[in-house]
Structure formats: structure tokens, C-alpha cells
C-alpha positions in Angstrom: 19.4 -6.2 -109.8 16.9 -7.3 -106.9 13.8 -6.9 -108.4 10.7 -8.5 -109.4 12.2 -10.5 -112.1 14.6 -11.7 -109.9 12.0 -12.5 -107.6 9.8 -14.4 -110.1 12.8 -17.0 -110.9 13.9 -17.4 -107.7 10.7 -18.2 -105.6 10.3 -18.8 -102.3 9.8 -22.6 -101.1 6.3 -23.6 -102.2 3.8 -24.1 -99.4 1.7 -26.6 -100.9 0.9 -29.3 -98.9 1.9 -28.1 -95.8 -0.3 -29.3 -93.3 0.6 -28.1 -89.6 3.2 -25.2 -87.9 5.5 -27.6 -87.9 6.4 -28.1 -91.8 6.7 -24.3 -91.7 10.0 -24.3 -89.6 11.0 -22.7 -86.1 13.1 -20.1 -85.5 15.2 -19.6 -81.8 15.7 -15.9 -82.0 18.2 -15.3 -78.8 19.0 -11.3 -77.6 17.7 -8.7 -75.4 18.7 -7.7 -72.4 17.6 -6.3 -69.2 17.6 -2.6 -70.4 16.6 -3.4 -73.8 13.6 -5.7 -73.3 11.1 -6.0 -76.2 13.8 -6.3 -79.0 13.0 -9.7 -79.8 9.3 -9.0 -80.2 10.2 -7.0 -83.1 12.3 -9.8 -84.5 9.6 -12.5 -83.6 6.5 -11.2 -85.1 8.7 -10.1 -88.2 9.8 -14.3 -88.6 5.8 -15.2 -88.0 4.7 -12.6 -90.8 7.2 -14.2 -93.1 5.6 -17.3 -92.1 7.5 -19.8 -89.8 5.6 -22.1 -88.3 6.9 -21.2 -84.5 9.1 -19.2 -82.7 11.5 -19.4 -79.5 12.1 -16.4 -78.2 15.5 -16.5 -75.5 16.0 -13.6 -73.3 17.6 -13.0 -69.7 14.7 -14.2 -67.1 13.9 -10.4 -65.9 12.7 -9.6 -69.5 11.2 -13.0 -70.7 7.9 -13.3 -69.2 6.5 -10.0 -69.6 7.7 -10.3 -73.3 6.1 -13.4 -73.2 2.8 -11.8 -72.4 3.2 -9.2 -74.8 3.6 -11.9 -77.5 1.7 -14.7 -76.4 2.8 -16.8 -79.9 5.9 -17.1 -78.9 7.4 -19.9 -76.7 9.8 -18.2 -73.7 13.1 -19.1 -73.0 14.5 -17.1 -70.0 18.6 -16.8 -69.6 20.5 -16.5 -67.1 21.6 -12.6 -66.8 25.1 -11.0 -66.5 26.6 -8.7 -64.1 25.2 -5.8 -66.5 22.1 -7.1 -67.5 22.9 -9.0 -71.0 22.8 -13.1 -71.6 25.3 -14.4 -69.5 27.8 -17.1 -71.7 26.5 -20.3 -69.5 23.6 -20.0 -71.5 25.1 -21.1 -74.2 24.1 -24.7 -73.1 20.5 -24.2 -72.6 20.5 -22.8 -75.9 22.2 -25.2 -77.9 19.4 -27.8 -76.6 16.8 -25.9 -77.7 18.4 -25.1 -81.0 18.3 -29.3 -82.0 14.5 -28.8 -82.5 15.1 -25.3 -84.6 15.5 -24.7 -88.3 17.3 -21.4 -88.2 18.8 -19.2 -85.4 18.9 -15.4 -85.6 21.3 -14.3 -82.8 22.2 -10.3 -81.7 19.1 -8.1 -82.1 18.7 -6.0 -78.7 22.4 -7.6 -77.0 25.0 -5.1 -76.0 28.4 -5.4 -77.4 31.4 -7.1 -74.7 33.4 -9.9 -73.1 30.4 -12.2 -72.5 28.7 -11.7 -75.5 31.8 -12.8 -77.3 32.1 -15.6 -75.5 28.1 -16.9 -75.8 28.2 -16.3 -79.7 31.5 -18.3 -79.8 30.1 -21.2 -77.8 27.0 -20.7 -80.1 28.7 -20.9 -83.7 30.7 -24.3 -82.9 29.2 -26.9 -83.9 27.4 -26.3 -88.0 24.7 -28.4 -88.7 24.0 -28.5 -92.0 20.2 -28.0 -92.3 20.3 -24.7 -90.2 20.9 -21.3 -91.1 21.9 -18.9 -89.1 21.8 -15.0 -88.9 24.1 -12.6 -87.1 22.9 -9.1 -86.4 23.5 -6.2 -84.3 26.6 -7.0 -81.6 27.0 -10.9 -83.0 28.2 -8.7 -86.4 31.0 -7.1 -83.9 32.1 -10.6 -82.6 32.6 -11.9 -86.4 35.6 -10.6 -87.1 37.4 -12.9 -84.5 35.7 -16.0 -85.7 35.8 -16.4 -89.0 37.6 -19.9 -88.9 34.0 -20.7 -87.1 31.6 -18.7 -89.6 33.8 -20.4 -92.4 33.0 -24.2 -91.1 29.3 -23.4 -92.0 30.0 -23.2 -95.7 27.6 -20.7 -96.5 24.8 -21.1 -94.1 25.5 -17.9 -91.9 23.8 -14.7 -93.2 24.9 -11.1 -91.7 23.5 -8.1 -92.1 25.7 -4.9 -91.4 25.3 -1.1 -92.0 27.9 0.4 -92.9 29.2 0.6 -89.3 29.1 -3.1 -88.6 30.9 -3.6 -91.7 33.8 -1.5 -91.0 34.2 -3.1 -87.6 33.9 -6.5 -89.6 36.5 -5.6 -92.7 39.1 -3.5 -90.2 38.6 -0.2 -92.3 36.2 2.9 -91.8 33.0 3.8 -92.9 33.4 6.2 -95.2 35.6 3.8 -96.9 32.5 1.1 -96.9 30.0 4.1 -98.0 32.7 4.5 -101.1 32.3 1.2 -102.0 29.4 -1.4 -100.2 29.8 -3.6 -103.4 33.7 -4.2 -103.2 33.4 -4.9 -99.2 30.0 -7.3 -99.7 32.3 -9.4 -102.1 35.5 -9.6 -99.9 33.8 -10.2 -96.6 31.3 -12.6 -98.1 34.3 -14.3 -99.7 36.3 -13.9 -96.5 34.1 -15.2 -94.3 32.0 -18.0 -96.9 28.9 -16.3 -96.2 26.1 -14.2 -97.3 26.7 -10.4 -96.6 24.2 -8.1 -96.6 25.2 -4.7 -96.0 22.7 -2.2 -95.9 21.8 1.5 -97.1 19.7 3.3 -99.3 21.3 1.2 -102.0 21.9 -2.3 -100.2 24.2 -5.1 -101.4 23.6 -8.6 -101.4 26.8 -10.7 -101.8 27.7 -15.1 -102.0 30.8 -16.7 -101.2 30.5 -17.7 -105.0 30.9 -14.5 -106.1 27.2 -13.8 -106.5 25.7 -9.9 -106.0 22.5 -8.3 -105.9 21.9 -4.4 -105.5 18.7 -3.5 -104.3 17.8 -0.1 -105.0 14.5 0.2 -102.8 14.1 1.1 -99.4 13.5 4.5 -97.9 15.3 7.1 -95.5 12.0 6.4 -93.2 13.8 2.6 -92.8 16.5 4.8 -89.9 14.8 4.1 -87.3 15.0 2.2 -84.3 14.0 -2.1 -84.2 14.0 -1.5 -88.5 17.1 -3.7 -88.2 15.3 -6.4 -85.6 12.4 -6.5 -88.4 14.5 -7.2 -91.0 16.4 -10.3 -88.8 13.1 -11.8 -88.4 12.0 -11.7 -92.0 15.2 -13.6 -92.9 14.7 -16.0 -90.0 11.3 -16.8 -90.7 12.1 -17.2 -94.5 14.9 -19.9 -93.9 13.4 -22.1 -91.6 10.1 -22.4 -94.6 12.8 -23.7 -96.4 14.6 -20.7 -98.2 18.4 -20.9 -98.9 20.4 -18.1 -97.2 20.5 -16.4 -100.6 17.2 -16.7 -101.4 16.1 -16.0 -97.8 18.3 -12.8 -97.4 17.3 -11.2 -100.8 13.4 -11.6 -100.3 13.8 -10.6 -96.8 16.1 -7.5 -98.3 13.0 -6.9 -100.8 10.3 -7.3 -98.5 11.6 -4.9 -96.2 12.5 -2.3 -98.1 9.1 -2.3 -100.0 7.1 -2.2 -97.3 9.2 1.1 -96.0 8.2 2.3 -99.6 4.4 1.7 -99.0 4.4 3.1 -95.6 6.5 6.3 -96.8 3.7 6.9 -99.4 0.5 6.0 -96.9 2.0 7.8 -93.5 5.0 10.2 -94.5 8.5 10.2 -95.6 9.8 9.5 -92.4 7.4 9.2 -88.7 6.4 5.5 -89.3 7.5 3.1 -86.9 9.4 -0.4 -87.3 6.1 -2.2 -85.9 4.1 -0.6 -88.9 6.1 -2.9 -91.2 4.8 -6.1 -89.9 1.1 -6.1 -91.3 2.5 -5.2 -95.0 4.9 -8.2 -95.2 2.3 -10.9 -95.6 0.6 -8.4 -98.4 3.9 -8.0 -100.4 4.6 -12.0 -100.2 1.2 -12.9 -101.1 1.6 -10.7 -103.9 4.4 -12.6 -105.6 3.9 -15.9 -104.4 3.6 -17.2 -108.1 
């Protein structure tokens, strides 16, 4: 079970001694697009809260500067844009520049499924290092399935986070067939693809390439709602580049989240609170178990 004994013996990476931004990790968080603008700000202040040091946030150029405004914490990156508004692949170049200076990458919140997102997340998952994790969410879940010789070469390092919708896409079955059975799918895919799978739901599973599960009970129907998903991302991101191992990073953030849509469900209503209204509580729930 994920839950606070679990917690207590597996700790987050201990803070002591830190002395600037920069010994609590970056995170280059790439998505957006021009009709779905302030994703990433979701996913941004989410990896801040959990307490990276900095953030890069990389969006098409029509989006990045007023996000940049509406976030000023955040350094901008603006992409070149496609025929329909989304990252254009070229980018991929500017982006794996950046990325040298980054200690995780969480790539797909707010991008639109297609041929040029393919192609970008491709270009993005070829060359592992092996100090950087890296999360896929939203559309970069879609593209998995054709690269799993790529996701493989990181040997554990890669995180995803499906519903159950992104997982049937991912395994080649339905959902009703992953609803049956979201522990049996976290263990093939994350053994498929030698990754950590996190597929979530009001029970959400937590699976290792090793063989590894964790079934967190928590959460809250409230959770359904829109950027919930983008909040969670960030949490993760901001946990690995402090140091966390994928494992680690992904079960805290799985905790963190789903808590704090427990707390809000009790202090604003079963359902009504927005994904923003998570933010605040993560830095309450960490400091709470930091020993």
C-alpha cells in the first residue's frame, strides 16, 4: 500500500545543506499550444510547490510571453508553431540544448495528439542521459506505444502517467479491459516498456520494471477535472530534479495529489474545486512528512 508508512521509509531527498535554486534541480516542462495556452502554468507552479529550484517553461512563441507574464518565476522558451498551432518537430533542437542544463523533463501536458508531435517526442527521447528523469503525459502517453525500443534505452528513468484511456491506447486493448484490471496492465506495460507506470483512478497503481507495485487508495472524484493531470506532472517533475528516484518521485507525487484533493473535498465540496486550488496544499502535505 501507498501510505504513510510507506512514505516514512522511503523519504524524499533531504534538503539539508542546500544552499541556492540551483541544488534544488530544474525542470524543462515543454507543451501547450496555441489554443491551449496556460497548460504549463499549471504544470510549472505544481514542480515549484514540490520544490525545484527553477523552471523552463517551452511553448509555441504566440503563447509564451503572456504565460510568461502570468508566471513571472518561470524562465520562457518560445517554439516555433505548426500549421495547427502545436510545437512544430524543428524544435526539438532548441530543446535538447536547453535540456543539458535540466534535471528532469516533463513533456505532453496541453499538446494535441498527431504527426508532428510524434515526431518532436521521438527526436526528444533519443539520446538517455542517465542523471535525468523524464515524464510523459497527456499526447507523449499516445506516442509511447511506437517507441518503446527508445523508452527501454532509459532503463527506468521515464515515468508515465495514464488514465485508463492512455493506457489502453498504450497496451493495444480497451478500457474497460484496463478498468477490470489497472494492476495487471501497470505490471506488463511497466515491464514492457522498463519504466514506471502510473495509471490512474480512484484506486491508482503504481508499478517498476522490477516488478515493484503500489495501490494508492486516496484521491477523490473532485480530482476529474480539467489541468488535475498537468498538476500532478509537475509534482513529479519538481520531485525528481530535488533528487527523487522515478519511484520515489512518482509515488509522493501520486500521494501528494491525491491528498490534497481529499482536503479540498472536505474544505470546498465534493466536487467544484479547481486544479489551481491544489497548489497551496502541496507544500503543507510535504512539510508534514518531511521527517
Amino acid at each position: 500500500m501507498l501510505d504513510e508508512a510507506w512514505l516514512q521509509s522511503n523519504p524524499l531527498p533531504d534538503l539539508n545543506g542546500i544552499k541556492g535554486k540551483d541544488d534544488r534541480g530544474c525542470v524543462l516542462i515543454v507543451g501547450g499550444a496555441k489554443f491551449v495556452p496556460g497548460a504549463l502554468r499549471l504544470t510549472g507552479e505544481a514542480a515549484l510547490r514540490a520544490g525545484a529550484g527553477k523552471i523552463q517553461l517551452a511553448t509555441v512563441a504566440e503563447a509564451a510571453i503572456a504565460l510568461g507574464v502570468l508566471m513571472p518565476e518561470a524562465a520562457m522558451l518560445a517554439l516555433t508553431a505548426d500549421e495547427h498551432g502545436e510545437i512544430a518537430p524543428e524544435a526539438a533542437n532548441v530543446l535538447k540544448d536547453r535540456l543539458q542544463r535540466c534535471d528532469a523533463l516533463v513533456l505532453g501536458p496541453g499538446m494535441s495528439i498527431g504527426e508532428n508531435t510524434d515526431r518532436l517526442i521521438a527526436d526528444m527521447l533519443s539520446a538517455p542521459v542517465e542523471s535525468r528523469s523524464i515524464l510523459l503525459d497527456a499526447a507523449a502517453i499516445t506516442v509511447a506505444s511506437k517507441l518503446k525500443a527508445d523508452i527501454r534505452r532509459h532503463e527506468g528513468r521515464i515515468i508515465m502517467t495514464p488514465h485508463h484511456g492512455e493506457m489502453a491506447l498504450l497496451a493495444g486493448t480497451t478500457e474497460e479491459a484496463v478498468a477490470a484490471d489497472p494492476e495487471g496492465y501497470a505490471r506488463k506495460m511497466a515491464k514492457r516498456y522498463r519504466a514506471i507506470i502510473l495509471i490512474k483512478g480512484k484506486n491508482s497503481m503504481i508499478a517498476a520494471a522490477d516488478g515493484t507495485l503500489l495501490n494508492f487508495e486516496g484521491g477523490c472524484v473532485g480530482l476529474g477535472t480539467a489541468g488535475s493531470g498537468d498538476v500532478l506532472s509537475g509534482i513529479i517533475g519538481g520531485l525528481s530534479a530535488r533528487g527523487a528516484d522515478p519511484l520515489t518521485a512518482t509515488a509522493w507525487g501520486c500521494w501528494l495529489h491525491g491528498k490534497a484533493g481529499e482536503l479540498l473535498s472536505r474544505e470546498i465540496g465534493t466536487v467544484g474545486f479547481i486544479a489551481s486550488d491544489l497548489l497551496p496544499i502541496i507544500p503543507r502535505l510535504m512539510e508534514q512528512y518531511k521527517d
